[in-house]
N, C-alpha and C positions, 0 to 999 in steps of 0.2 A: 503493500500500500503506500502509504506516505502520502503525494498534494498538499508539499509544503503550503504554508499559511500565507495569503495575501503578505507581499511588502508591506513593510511597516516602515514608511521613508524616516530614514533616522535625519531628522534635519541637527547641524552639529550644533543648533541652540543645548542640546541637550547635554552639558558638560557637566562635569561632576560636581550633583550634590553636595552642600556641608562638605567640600574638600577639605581636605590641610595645609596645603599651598603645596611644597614640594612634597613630592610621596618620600616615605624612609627608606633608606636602602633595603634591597630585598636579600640581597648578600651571597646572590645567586648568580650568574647568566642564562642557568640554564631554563626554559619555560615547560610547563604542562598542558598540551590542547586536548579538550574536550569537547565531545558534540560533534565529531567530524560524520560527513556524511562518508559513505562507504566507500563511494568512487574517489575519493580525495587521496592522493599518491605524496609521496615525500615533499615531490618536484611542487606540485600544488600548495602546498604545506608550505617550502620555502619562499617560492615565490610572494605569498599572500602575506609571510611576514619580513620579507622586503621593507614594504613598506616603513617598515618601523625603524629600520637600520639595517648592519651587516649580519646574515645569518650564517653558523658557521656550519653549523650539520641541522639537519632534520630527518628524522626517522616517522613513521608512522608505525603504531603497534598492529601486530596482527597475530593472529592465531597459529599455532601448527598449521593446520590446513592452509593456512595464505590468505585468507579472510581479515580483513580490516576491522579491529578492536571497536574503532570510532574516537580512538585518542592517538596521540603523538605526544613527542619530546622534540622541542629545538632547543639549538644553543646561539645564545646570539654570541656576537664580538664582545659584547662588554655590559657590564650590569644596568649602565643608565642605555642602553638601548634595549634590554630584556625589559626595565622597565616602564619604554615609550611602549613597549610592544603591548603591555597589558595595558597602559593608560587609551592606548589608542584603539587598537585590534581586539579588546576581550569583546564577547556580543556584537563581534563584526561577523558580516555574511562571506560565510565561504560555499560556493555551490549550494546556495539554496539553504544554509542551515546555520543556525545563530552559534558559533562558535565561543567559547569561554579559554580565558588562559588565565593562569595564573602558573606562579614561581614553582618548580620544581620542587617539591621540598624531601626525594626522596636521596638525598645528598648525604653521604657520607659523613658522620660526626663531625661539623664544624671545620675541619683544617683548612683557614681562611690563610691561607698562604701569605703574608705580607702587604698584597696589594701594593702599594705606591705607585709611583710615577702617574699620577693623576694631577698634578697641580695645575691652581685656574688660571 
């Protein structure tokens, strides 16, 4: 079945609610997509989050069989573009289905490597 639902023209009035101004680090790059529709391919997957920044891999999950999970894992270039990627892309249309992202959180105990060389 499926007959996804009428557009819902997202006019971009619709910016975040009781923000906080800058989001807080998310201390990640890597992102978690949800809600993919099934046709959706890695390539699709990268391309759509272009957008946002530099994408470094993108996978989509799938089963044994090769059957599409309906989630993914990308890594951006760098955590303030992981985090344009959710500010911008979560509940953005990908083929027909309102996609959600958020932070990756199933990341290895913390070893936040040092970071630096970010200075503004």
């Amino acid at each position: 079945g499926g007959g996804g639902g009428g557009g819902s023209g997202s006019s971009g009035a619709a910016f975040v609610a009781g923000g906080y101004g800058m989001a807080p680090p998310i201390g990640t790059s890597r992102l978690y997509v949800g809600n993919l529709s099934w046709d959706v391919t890695w390539q699709d997957l990268k391309d759509h989050l272009k957008q946002a920044g530099s994408v470094v891999r993108a996978d989509v999950m799938s089963t044994p069989d090769g059957r599409s999970k309906g989630c993914g894992l990308v890594e951006m270039a760098s955590e303030a573009e992981a985090r344009r990627a959710i500010t911008e892309l979560n509940d953005s249309d990908l083929k027909g289905r309102s996609i959600f992202i958020r932070e990756d959180r199933e990341v290895g105990g913390g070893g936040r490597g040092g970071g630096g060389g970010f200075a503004p």
